[in-house]
C-alpha positions as CSV (number, residue, x, y, z in Angstrom):
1,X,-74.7,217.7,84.2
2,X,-75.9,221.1,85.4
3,X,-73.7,223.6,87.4
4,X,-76.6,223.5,90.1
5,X,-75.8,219.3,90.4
6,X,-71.9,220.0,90.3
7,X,-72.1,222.2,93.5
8,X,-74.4,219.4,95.0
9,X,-71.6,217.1,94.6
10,X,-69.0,219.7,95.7
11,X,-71.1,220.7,99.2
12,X,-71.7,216.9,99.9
13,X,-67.9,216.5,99.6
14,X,-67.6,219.5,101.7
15,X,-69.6,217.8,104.3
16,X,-68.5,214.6,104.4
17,X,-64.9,216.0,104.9
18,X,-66.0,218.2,107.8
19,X,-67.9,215.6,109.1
20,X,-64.9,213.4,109.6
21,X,-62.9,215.8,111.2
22,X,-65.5,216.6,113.6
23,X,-65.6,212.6,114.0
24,X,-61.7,212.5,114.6
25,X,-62.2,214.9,117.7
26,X,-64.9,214.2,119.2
27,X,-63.6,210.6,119.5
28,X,-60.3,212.1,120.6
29,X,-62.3,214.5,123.1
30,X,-64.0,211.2,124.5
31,X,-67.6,212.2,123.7
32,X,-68.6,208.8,122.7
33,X,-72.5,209.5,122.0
34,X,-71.6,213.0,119.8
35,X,-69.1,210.4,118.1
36,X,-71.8,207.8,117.2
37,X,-73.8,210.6,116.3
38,X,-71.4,212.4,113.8
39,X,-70.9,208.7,112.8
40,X,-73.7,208.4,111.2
41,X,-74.0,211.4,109.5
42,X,-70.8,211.0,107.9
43,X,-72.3,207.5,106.7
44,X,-75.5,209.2,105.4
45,X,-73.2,211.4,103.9
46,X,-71.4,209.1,102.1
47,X,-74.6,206.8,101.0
48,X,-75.7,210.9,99.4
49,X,-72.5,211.2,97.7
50,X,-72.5,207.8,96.3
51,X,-75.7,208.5,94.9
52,X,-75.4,211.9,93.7
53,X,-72.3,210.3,91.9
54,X,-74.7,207.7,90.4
55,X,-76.8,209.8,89.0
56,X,-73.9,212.3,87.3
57,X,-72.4,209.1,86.3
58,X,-75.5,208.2,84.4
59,X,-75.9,211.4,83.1
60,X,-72.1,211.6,81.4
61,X,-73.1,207.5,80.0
62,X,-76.8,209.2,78.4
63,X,-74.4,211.9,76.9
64,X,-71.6,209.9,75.7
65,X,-74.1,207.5,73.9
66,X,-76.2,210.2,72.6
């Protein structure tokens, strides 16, 4: 796994955690449709990280076995 693919991981984490924050207030700020909208960024974000997570997972398996 490259250092590039590590800080891929790291900025999705990143994201995701700022994403739910920003989720948190604007649902305690009452801005219903920003909420919704964050919403589903923080899911896309999560679908990225799984995936990006796949693939290093698949990576370190190739390695091992190698």
């Amino acid at each position: 796994m490259g250092e590039s693919h590590i800080n891929q991981i790291e900025n999705a984490r990143f994201i995701q955690q700022m994403l739910g924050e920003l989720r948190a207030m604007a649902k305690t700020s009452r801005l219903e449709m920003l909420a919704y909208l964050i919403e589903i960024a923080y899911i896309e974000s999560s679908d990225q990280l799984q995936k990006e997570l796949g693939n290093a997972s698949r990576v370190n398996k190739r390695n091992i076995s190698a």
